[in-house]
N, C-alpha and C positions, 0 to 999 in steps of 0.2 A: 381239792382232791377229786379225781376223775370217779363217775358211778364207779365204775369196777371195782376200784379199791376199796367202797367201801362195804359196812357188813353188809350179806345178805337181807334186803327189808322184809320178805316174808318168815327167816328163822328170827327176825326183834321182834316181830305180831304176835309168832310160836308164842314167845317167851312169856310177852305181856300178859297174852289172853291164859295159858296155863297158867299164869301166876296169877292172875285175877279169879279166876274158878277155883283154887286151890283156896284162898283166902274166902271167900263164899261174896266177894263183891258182885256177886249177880244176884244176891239174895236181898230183897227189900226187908230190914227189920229195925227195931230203935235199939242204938248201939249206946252201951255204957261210954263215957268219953271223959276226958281231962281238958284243964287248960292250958296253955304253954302262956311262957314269959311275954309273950308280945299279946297275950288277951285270944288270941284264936283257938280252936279245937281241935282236939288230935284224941283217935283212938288207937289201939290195938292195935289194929286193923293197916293201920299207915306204918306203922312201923314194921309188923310183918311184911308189907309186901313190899315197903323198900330192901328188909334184908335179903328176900328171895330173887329180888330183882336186882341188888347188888352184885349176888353170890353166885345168878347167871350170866349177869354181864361180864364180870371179871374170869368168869371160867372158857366163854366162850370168843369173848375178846379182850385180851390180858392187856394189847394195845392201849386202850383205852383208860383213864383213868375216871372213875364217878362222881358222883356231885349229887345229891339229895336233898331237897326238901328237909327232911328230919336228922337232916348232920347238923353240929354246932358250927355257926356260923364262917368261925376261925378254919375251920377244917374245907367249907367251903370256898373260902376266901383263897384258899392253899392250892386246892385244885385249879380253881380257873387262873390265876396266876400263875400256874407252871406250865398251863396247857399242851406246850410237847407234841403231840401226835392228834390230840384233843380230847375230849373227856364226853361223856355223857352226863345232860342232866335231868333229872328223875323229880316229876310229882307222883309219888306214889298212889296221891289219892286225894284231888283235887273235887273240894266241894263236902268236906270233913264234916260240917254244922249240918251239909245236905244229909249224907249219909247217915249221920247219929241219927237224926230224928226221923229216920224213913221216908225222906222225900226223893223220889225217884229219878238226881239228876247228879250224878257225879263222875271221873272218870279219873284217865289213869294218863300222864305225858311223859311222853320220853325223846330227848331229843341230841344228837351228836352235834357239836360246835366242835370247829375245825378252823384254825384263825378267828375266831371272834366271830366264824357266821354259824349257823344252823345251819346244815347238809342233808341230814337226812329226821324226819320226825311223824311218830306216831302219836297218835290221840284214840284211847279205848274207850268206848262206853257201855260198860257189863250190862249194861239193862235193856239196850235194845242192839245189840251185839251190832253194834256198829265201829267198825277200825277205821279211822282216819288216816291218810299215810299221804309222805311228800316226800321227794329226794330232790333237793336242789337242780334247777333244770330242767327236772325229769316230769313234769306234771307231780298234780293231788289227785288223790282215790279215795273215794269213799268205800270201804269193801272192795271191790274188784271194779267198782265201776269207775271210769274219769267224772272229776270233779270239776264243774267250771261255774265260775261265778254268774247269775243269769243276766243279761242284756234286759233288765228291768223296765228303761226308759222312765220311772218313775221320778217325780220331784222329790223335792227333800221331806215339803209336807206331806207325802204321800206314804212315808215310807214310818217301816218300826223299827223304834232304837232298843236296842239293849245298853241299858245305861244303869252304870254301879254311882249310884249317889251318894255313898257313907265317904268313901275317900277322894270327893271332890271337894274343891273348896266353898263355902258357905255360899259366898253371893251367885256364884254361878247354876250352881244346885239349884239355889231359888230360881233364877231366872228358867231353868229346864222345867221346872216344875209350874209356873206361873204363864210361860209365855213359851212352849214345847214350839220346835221348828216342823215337830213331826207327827203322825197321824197318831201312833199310839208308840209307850213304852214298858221296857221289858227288863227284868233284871232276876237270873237264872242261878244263881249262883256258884257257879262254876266258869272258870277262867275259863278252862282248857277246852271244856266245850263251848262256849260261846263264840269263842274265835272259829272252833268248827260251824257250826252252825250258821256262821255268818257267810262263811269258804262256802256253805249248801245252798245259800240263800234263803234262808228260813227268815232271816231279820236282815236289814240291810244298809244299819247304822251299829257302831258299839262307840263307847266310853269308857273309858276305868282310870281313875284317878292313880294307880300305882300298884305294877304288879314286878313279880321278881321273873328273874331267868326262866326259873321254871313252870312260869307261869304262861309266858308267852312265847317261850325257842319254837317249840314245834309246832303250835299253832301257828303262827306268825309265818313262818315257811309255807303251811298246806294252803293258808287265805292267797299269801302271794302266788304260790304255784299253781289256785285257782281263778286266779284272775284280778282280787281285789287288790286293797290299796292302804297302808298303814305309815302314822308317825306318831312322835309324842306329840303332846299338846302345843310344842313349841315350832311343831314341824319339822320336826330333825328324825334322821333313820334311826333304825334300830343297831345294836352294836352288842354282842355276848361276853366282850371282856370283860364287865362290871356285873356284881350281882346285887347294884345296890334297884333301889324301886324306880322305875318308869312309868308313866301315863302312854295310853293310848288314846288313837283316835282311829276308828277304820272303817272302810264301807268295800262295796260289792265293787264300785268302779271309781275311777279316777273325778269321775266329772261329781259325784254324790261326797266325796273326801275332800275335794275342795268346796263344796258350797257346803260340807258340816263344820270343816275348821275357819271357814272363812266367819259364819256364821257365831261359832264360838269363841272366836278372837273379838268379832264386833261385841261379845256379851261379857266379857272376864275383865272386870275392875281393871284387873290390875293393867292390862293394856290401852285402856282407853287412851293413854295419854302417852301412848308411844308412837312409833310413827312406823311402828313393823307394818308391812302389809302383804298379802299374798297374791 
């Protein structure tokens, strides 16, 4: 789909950032919270602002069908299988465990798939009012400025990973933790800004053992429209038809993504005794 046709990306920020304020996600406090069926944490809070951010998107782009984070799974399954014209999909409030307990690091992603890709996608962070934004082609933004990933020059050891270790596998984990490729490591808890932050250059390694659609459409778009570089663990691209879980692997450049996955295939059991190579 060509820019023009699609929404406006400064009335999605509107909508986001309004609907983040109105919810008080700019506000640092410890929030009462539940657990959901899969063991994770959801408040109030996520579910408000998925419905006001529903009840926007459908009013102002009826086109579009949605897709959330806090819908039953079947209902998502439903959306991205009819796709259509394409659908929006929504973390209302990525970093839920962050948020309960007053740690100052969560946000908000929203992102349009159009054929199986990300086109256009925002990343909000109420606490240091920074919008993340990408349209397909069209460059990353952080706030108003262009985003581009920095020409580091840095080795691998040089560099700091953000790396989620709970959803890797056992041996590998150890091996990160015993024998690190990299100077130091980081683990923020939040999907949606970590992929940003990496798009800034702030860290210039990530890892995550399995994350869903909406965990990675719109960041994944602003890293790439910033310059960096992503696949699963396997090596294989990204793809928005499925909303079942993927692994990442991403860096700031091409030449630091291939000596992280090279380096992490040389480390993973389970390949040792294949004969893939990169």
């Amino acid at each position: 789909m060509p820019a023009s046709s699609l929404p406006d990306i400064d009335a999605v920020k509107t909508v986001i950032v309004d609907a983040a304020r109105e919810v008080g996600l700019d506000k640092v406090l410890v929030r009462d919270s539940s657990t959901k069926d899969d063991g994770s944490m959801v408040t109030e809070t996520d579910r408000r602002m998925q419905e006001q951010l529903f009840a926007a998107l459908r009013s102002r782009w009826p086109q579009f069908a949605v897709m959330g984070e806090e819908m039953e799974y079947r209902s998502q399954s439903e959306v991205v299988a009819a796709d259509g014209q394409g659908f929006w999909t929504l973390d209302p409030l990525d970093g839920t465990t962050n948020f309960a307990m007053g740690y100052p690091f969560y946000g908000v992603s929203l992102a349009l798939v159009i054929e199986g890709e990300a086109c256009l996608g925002v990343v909000y962070d109420p606490i240091r009012n920074e919008l993340f934004s990408a349209i397909a082609n069209g460059g990353a933004f952080l706030n108003e400025r262009p985003l581009h990933t920095p020409d580091t020059g840095l080795m691998l050891r040089q560099c700091i990973a953000n790396v989620d270790y709970k959803r890797l596998v056992a041996h590998l984990a150890e091996r990160l933790v015993r024998y690190p490729p990299y100077r130091s490591q980081r683990n923020l808890g939040s999907s949606v800004l970590e992929w940003c932050w990496l798009a800034a250059g702030r860290v210039q390694l990530y890892l995550h053992g399995g994350q869903r659609m909406w965990d990675y459409a719109a960041g994944s778009l602003i890293l790439r429209e910033a310059g960096g570089v992503f696949t699963t663990l396997e090596g294989l691209p990204f793809d928005c038809r499925k909303i079942t879980k993927r692994s990442v692997v991403a860096a700031v450049n091409s030449e630091l993504h291939h000596a992280w996955l090279q380096w992490i295939w040389q480390n993973d059991e389970r390949r040792k005794n294949s004969n893939v190579t990169l």
